[in-house]
C-alpha positions as CSV (number, residue, x, y, z in Angstrom):
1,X,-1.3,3.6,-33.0
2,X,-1.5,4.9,-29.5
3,X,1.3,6.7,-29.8
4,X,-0.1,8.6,-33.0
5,X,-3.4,8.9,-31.3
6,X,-1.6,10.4,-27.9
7,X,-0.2,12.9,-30.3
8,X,-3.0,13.9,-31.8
9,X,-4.6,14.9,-28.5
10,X,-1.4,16.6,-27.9
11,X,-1.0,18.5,-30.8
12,X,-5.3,19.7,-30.7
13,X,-4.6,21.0,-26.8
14,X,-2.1,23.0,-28.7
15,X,-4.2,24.4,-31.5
16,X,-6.8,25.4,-29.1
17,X,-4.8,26.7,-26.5
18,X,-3.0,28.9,-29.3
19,X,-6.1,30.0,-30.5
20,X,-7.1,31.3,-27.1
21,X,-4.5,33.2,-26.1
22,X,-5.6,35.1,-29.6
23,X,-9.2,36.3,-27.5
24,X,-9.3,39.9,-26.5
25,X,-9.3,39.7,-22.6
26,X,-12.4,41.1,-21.6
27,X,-13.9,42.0,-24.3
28,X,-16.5,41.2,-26.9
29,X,-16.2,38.3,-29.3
30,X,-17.5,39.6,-32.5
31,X,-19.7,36.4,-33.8
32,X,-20.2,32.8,-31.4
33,X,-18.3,32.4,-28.8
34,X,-18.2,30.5,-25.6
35,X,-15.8,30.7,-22.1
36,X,-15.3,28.5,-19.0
37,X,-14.6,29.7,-15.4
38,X,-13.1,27.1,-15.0
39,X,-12.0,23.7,-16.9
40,X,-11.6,21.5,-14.2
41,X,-13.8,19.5,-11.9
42,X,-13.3,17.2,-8.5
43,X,-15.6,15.3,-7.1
44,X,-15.0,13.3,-3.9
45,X,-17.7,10.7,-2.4
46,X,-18.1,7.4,-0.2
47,X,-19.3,4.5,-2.6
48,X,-22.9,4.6,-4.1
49,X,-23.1,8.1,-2.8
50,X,-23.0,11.3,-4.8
51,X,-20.8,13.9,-5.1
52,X,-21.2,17.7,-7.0
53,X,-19.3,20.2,-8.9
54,X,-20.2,23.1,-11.1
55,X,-19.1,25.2,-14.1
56,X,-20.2,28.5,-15.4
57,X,-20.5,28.7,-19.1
58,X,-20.7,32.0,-20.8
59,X,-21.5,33.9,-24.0
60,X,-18.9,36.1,-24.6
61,X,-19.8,36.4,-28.2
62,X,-22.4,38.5,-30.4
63,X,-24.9,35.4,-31.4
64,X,-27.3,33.0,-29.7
65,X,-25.5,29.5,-29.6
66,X,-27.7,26.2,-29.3
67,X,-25.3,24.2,-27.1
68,X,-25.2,20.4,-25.6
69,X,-22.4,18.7,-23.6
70,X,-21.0,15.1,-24.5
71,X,-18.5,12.9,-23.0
72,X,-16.0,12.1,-25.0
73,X,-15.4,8.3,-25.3
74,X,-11.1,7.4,-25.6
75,X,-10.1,3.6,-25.7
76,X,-8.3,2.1,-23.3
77,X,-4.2,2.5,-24.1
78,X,-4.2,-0.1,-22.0
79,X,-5.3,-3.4,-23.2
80,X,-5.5,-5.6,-20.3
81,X,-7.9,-2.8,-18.8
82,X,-11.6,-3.7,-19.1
83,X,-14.1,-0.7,-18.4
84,X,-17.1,-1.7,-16.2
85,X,-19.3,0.2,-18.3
86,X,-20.7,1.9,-15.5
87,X,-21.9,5.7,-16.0
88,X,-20.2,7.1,-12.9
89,X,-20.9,11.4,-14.0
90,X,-24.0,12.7,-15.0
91,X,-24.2,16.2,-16.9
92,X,-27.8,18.2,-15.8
93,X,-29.2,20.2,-18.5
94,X,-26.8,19.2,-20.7
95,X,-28.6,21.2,-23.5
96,X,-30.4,24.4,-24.5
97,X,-29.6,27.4,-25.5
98,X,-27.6,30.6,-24.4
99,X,-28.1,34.6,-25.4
100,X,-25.2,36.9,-26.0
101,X,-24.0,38.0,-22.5
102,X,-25.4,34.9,-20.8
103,X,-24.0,32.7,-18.1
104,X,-25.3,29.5,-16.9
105,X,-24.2,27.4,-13.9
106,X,-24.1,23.8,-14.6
107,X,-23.7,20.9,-12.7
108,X,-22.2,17.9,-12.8
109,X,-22.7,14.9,-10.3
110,X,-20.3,11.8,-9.4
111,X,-21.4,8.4,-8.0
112,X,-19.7,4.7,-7.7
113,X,-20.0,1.6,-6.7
114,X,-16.9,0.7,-6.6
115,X,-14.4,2.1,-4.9
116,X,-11.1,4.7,-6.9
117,X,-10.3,7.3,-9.1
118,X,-12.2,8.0,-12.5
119,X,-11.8,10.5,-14.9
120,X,-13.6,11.7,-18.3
121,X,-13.6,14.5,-20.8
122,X,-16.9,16.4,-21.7
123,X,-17.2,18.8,-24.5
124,X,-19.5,21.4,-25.4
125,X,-21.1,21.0,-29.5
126,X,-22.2,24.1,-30.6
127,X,-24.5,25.6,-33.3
128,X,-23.0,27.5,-35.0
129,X,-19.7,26.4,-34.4
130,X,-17.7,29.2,-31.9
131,X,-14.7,31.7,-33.4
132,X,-12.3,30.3,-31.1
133,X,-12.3,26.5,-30.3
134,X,-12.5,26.4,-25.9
135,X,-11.2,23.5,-24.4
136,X,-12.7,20.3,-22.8
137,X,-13.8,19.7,-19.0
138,X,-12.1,18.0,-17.1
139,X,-13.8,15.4,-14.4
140,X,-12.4,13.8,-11.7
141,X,-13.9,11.7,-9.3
142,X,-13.0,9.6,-6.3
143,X,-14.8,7.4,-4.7
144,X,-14.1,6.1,-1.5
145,X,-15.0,3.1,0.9
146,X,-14.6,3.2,4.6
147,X,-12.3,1.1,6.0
148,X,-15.1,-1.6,7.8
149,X,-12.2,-4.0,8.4
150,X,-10.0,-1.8,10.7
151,X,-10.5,-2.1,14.0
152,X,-10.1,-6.0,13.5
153,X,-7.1,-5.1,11.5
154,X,-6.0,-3.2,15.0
155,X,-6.5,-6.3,16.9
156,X,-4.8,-8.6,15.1
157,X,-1.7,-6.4,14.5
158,X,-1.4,-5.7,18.1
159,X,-1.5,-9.6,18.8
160,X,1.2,-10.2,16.2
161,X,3.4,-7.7,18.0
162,X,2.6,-9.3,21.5
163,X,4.2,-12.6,19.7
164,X,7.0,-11.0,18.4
165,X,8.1,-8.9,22.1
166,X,7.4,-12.8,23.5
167,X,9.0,-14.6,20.8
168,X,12.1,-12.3,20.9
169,X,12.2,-12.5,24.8
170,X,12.2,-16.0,25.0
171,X,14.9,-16.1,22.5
172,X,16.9,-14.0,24.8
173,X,16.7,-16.2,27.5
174,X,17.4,-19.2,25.3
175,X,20.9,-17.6,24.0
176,X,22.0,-16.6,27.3
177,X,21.2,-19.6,29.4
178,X,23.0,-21.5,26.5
179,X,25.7,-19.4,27.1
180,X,25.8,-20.4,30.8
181,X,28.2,-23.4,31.5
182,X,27.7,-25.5,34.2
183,X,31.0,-25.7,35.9
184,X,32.6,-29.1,36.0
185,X,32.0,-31.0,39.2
186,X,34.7,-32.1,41.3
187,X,36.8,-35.5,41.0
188,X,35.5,-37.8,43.6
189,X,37.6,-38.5,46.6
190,X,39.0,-41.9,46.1
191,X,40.7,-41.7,49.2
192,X,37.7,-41.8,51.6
193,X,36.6,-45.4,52.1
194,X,32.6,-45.0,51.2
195,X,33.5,-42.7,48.2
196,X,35.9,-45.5,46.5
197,X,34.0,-48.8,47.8
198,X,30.6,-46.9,45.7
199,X,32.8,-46.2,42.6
200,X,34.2,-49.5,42.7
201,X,31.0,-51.2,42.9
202,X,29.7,-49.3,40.2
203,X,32.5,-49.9,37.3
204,X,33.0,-53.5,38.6
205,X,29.3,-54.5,39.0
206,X,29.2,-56.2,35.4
207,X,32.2,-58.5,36.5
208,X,30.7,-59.5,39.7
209,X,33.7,-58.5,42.0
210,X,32.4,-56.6,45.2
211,X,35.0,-54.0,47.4
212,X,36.8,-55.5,50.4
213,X,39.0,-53.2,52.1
214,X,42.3,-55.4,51.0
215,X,41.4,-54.7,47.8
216,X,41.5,-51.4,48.3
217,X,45.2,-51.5,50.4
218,X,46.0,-53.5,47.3
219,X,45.3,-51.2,44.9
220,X,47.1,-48.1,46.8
221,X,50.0,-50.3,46.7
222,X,50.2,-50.5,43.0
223,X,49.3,-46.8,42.8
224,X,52.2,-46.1,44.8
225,X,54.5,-48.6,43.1
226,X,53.5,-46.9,39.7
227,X,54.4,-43.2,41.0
228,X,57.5,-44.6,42.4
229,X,58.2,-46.2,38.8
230,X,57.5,-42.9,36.9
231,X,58.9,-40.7,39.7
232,X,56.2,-39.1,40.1
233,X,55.2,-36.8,43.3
């Protein structure tokens, strides 16, 4: 069904724009008949205030034409899409009449209270109906809101990069002090008196047997008698 309808729309766009590239250039429309200077509108305005464009209608043709604009209303194609129902563009003077040879300036406004971009399709009904169909206006209107938020925004953003340069720094210094080995101390000196009577005392402390220095003659004897044993140096 959309699809049919989307080609619908397609195909009158067609008709119309065949049927205008039929009008004489310049010239005199023998019988009704309307032009645009222009077919489409922008309007650009802060939330809840108003914005303003304006076209020029005139009437090319041989015969007072009673005129009124109307927005044409198109359902949503999409479904989950739920219109506010908020009338965002306002036609002024959207009806009278206009004399052979006359152009009027009209304008349309654009206002929102919510913030984005909007767009309708106004018409222009006629009596008597016009020679040569003319094509719909189109409006389109943003509305914007200023950004209240940003200097906070600023702040925070430039505290979450403080964080990071820290974070990243310390992570530096993590991976290359782990990298860092602490070089192995040296053997103690069992050969000096006080170094081996402390060591001794400390592994043998559990069994209760102190240092004396004939244990200590006695246990270079069986060092040496081992290395003798093994030929060792």
């Amino acid at each position: 069904e959309i699809k049919q309808q989307l080609m619908t729309s397609k195909d009158l766009k067609m008709n119309q724009s065949t049927k205008l590239d039929e009008l004489p250039t310049g010239e005199t429309v023998d019988g009704p008949q309307l032009a645009f200077n222009k077919i489409y509108l922008s309007m650009i305005a802060n939330i809840s205030d108003t914005a303003i464009d304006t076209v020029e209608l005139i009437n090319n043709g041989t015969t007072s034409i009673y005129y009124e604009w109307k927005k044409i209303s198109r359902p949503d194609y999409i479904e989950a899409k739920h219109s506010d129902e908020e009338t965002r563009f306002y036609c002024h003077h959207p009806r009278s009449n206009l004399l052979p040879g006359e152009t009027k300036r009209f304008t349309f406004s654009f206002r929102s209270s919510t913030p984005g971009i909007y767009y309708e399709e106004w018409e222009v009904l006629t009596e008597p109906l016009l020679t040569y169909p003319i094509p719909c206006l189109h409006l389109n209107g943003t509305a914007i809101k200023d950004d209240l938020d940003g200097p906070l925004r600023d702040a925070i953003l430039s505290e979450m990069d403080e964080k990071a340069k820290w974070g990243l720094g310390d992570e530096l210094v993590n991976d290359i002090v782990g990298r860092v080995r602490t070089p192995t101390p040296p053997l103690p000196d069992t050969t000096d008196p006080m170094v081996f009577r402390e060591n001794f005392e400390r592994i043998n402390k559990k069994y209760r047997v102190f240092y004396t220095e004939k244990c200590m003659n006695s246990f270079y004897e069986f060092l040496k008698m081992i290395y003798e044993e093994l030929e060792m140096p």
